[in-house]
N, C-alpha and C positions, 0 to 999 in steps of 0.2 A: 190911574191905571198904570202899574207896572209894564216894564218894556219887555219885550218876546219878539223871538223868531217863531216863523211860522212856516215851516216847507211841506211842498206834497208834491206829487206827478204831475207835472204840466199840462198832459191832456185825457180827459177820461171820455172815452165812448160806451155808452150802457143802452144797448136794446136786444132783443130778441133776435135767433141770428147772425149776431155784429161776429160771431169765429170765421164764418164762412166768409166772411169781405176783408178778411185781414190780409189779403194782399192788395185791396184797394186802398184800404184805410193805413197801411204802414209799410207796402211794398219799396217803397219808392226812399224809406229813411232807413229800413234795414238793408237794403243793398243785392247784390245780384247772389253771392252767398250766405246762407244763414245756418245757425244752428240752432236746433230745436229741440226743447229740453222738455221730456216726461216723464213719466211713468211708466211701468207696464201694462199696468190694469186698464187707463185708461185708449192703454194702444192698441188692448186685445180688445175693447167693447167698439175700438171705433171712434171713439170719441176726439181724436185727433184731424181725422182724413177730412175735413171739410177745410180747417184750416192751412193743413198742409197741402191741400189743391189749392186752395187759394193762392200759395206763396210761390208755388209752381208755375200757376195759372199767369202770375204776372212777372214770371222771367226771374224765380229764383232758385238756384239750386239747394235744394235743403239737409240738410246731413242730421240726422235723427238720432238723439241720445235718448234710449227710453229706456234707462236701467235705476231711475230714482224710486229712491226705499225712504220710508217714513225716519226720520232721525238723521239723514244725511251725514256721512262720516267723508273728511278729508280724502279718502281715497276714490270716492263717487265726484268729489268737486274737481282731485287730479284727472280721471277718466274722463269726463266732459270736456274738462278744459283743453288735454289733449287733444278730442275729437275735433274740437274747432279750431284747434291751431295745425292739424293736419290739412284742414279744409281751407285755411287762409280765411275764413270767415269774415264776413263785415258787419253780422246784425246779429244779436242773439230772441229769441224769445221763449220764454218761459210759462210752458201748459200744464197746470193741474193745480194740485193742493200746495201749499207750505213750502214744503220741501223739495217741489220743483221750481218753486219761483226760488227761493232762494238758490239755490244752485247756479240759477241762471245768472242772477244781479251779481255774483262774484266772478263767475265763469264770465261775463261779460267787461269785470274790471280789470283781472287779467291778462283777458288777450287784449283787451286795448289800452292797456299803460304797461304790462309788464313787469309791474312792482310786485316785492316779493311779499306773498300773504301776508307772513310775519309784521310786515309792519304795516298792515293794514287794519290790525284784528284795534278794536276800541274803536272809541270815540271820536271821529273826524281824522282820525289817522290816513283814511283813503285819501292818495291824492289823484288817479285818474288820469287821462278822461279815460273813460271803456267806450266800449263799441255801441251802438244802438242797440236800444232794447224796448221790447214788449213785451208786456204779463197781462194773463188771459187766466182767471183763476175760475176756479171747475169746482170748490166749495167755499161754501159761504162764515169763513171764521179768520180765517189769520190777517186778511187784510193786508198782507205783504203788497200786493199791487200799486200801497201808496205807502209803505213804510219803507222807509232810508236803511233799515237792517237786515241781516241776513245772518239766521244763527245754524252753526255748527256743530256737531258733537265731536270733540279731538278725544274724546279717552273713555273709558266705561265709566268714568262719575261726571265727565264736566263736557257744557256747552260753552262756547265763545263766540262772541259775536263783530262783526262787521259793523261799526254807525255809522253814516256818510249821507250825505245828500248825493252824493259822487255818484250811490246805484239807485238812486230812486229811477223807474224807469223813464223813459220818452210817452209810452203810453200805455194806458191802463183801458184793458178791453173786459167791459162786462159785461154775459152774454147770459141771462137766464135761464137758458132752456139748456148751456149744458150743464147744470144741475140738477136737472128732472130725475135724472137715475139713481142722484146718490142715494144707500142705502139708508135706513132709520138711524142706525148706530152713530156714521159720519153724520148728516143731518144735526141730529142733537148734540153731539159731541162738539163738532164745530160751532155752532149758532150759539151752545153757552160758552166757547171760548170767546167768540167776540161779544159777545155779555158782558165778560167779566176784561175784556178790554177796553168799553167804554167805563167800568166801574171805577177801574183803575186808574183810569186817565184822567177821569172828573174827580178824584180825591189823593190824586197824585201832591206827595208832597215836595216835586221838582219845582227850582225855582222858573222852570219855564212854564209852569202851570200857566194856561194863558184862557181869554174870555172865548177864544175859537174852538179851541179843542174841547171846552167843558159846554157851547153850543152843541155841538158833532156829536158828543158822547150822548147828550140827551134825546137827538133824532134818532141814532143808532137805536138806545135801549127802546122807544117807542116801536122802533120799526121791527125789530126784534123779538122784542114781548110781545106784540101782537100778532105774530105771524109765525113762531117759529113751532109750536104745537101744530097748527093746520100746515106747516110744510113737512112734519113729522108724519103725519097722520094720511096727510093727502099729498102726497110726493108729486103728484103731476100738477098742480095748483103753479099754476106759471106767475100769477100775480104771487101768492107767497110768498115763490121764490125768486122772485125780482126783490120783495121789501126785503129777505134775507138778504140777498149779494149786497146790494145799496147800502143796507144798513150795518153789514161788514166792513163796508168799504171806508163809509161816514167812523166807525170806531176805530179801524186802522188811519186814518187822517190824525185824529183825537190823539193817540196815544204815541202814532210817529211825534208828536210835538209837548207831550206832555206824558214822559214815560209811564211803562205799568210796575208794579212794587212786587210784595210779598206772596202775592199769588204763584206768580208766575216763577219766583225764587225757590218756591218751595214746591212748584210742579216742577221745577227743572230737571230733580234725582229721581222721580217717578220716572217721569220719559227715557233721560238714559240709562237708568240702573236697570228697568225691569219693561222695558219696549212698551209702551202704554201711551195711546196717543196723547200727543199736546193736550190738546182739548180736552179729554177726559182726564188727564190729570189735571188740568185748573180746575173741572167740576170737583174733584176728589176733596180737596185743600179749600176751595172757596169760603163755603158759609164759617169754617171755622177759621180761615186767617178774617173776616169779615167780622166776629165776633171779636175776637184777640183784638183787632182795631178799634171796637166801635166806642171803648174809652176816650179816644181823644176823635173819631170822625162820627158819632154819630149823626149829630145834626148834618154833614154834608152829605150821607148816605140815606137821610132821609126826605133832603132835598128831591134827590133822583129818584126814589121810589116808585113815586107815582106814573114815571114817564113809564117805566115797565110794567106794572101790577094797575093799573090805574083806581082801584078800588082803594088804595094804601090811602091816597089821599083824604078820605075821612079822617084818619088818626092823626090830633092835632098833635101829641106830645111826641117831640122826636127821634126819643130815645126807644117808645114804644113801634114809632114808626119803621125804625131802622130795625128794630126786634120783626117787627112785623114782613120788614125787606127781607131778610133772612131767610126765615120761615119762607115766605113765599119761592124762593130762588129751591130750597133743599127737596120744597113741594114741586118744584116742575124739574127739577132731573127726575125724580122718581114718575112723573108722569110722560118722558121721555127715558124712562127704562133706563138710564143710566145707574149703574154699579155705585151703592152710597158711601162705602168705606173701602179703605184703602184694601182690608182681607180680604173683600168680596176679590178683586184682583188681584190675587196669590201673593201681595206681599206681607212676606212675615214680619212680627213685630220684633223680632231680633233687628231688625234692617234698619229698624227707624233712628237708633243712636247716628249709624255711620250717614243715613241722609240727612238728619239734623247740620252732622258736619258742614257736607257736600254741595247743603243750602248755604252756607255763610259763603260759599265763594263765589256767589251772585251778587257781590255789595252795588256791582253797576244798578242792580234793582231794588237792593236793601234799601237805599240810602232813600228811595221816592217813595217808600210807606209812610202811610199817616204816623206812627207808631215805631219806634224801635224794637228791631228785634236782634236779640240775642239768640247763641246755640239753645240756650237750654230753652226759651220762647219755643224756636223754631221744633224743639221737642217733646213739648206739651202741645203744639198745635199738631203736630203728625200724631201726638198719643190720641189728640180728640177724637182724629178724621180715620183710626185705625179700628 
């Protein structure tokens, strides 16, 4: 066995109203002031005030940033960070989707080291420490809770991202039921993003590929596949949506340690250029960067099949099987309603030259494809998926 690092969040709490005791459960390490990073959406349903009594409840003052927007731009990371460095803050935590957790993991390296972004942005560049923190995730896809990264959009074609053990948080709170509300669109959109986070982690071609993360990835996709139509379909199904978050959580482990590749290189110019969730732009790009790959990964993509479709596993030859994987993946967006081609979501195919580009400046993600890919690749794969 080749040698690997392996890092995650140190302590994970998962049960059914664990939001509402988060001042029992972390009062005491986030400090007597905190800052508290969301959303709008979920501050107008409510979906906050249990947790933020809580933090109240046990003696903290909380200063409320709920102005995060999907795609998080430098100027939302300055406005928060501000908010807590007004407030002298000592603890961060971070409530909702994606892009309030990451907000938080940087906004929290900030005020507690003080280094300047700039040389924080890559790979283990953070040197820290930050402040305490908590992430309390409210959909079931990005698995930020236990990944070391935090990505940003600095400009209308490019994201950048943070890698550090530095922000992985103190602790990771998962609470199922506040996910009962999310709509069908999130739902699905998210649940094939961390789909196709475990896919990518189990056929990563980093050399940190390691035997824990391609475990995690195959729990994830079972947990996954098996539940994520009945949390689509039946939104109040609290077991569902427990094996979603879990099984988020398990592919965000995975791929924190064994990066994700082409997928996500090539959803990258969707999300910024044309506002299009994360999620559904890895659904967009999938089955045809999955294709494009399956020359040199079939057999490992046929490996995992079974753990998602469990039927796959009949088909012994695995070239047919991984065809088989395919198919089945492009068959359940469309049975969670998701948009199949890139037109269906008003991008024109004039665009796809300058996204082919826009993708090559994601090599941090190139480089862990089974498969090299070139500009002109990366524009036969967007002409597929258009």
């Amino acid at each position: 066995m080749q040698g690997f690092t392996f890092n995650t969040t140190p302590s994970v709490v998962f049960r059914d109203g664990a939001a509402a005791e988060l001042g029992a459960i972390a009062g005491a390490r986030l400090g007597p002031r905190v800052l508290f990073v969301t959303d709008p959406g979920l501050r107008k349903l409510g979906l906050c005030d249990g947790a933020i009594a809580a933090l109240e409840a046990a003696g903290a003052e909380v200063t409320l940033y709920d102005r995060i927007e999907p795609d998080p731009t430098l100027a939302i990371l300055d406005e928060a960070t501000e908010a807590g460095r007004a407030a002298a803050v000592t603890g961060v935590v971070g409530f909702g989707g994606g892009s309030s957790l990451d907000i938080a993991k940087v906004a929290a390296l900030l005020l507690g080291s003080g280094e300047p972004l700039d040389e924080a942005w890559g790979v283990g560049n953070a040197k820290g420490p930050r402040l305490p923190l908590v992430l309390v995730p409210t959909t079931a896809g990005t698995g930020s809770e236990v990944t070391p990264v935090s990505i940003l959009t600095v400009s209308a074609v490019e994201k950048r991202g943070v890698s550090s053990p530095v922000i992985l948080p103190d602790v990771a709170l998962l609470d199922p039921s506040l996910t009962v509300g999310l709509p069908g669109a999130i739902t699905a959109a998210t649940g094939v993003d961390a789909m196709v986070h475990a896919i990518e982690a189990y056929a990563s071609a980093s050399p940190n590929n390691n035997p824990q993360s391609r475990m995690l990835a195959r729990e994830a996709l079972r947990l996954l596949g098996a539940n994520i139509e009945t949390a689509f379909t039946t939104p109040g199904d609290i077991a569902a949506r427990g094996a979603m978050l879990y099984g988020s959580m398990l592919a965000g482990q995975a791929f924190a340690n064994s990066p994700v590749a082409a997928v996500h290189a090539l959803a990258y110019p969707i999300g910024s250029g044309f506002h299009i969730p994360h999620g559904l732009s890895n659904a967009l790009v999938l089955p045809h960067v999955l294709r494009f790959n399956a020359p040199e990964a079939h057999a490992t993509y046929a490996e995992i099949a079974p753990d998602a479709f469990p039927e796959l596993a009949e088909i012994a030859d695995s070239a047919a099987r991984c065809d088989a994987f395919i198919a089945a993946l492009e068959a359940l967006a469309a049975r969670l309603d998701l948009p199949p081609r890139l037109r269906d979501v008003q991008i024109p195919e004039s665009a796809l030259e300058g996204m082919a580009r826009d993708a090559m400046l994601q090599q941090r993600l190139l480089v862990n494809n089974p498969r090299a890919v070139t500009e002109a690749d990366a524009l036969a794969i967007y002409r597929a998926a258009w």
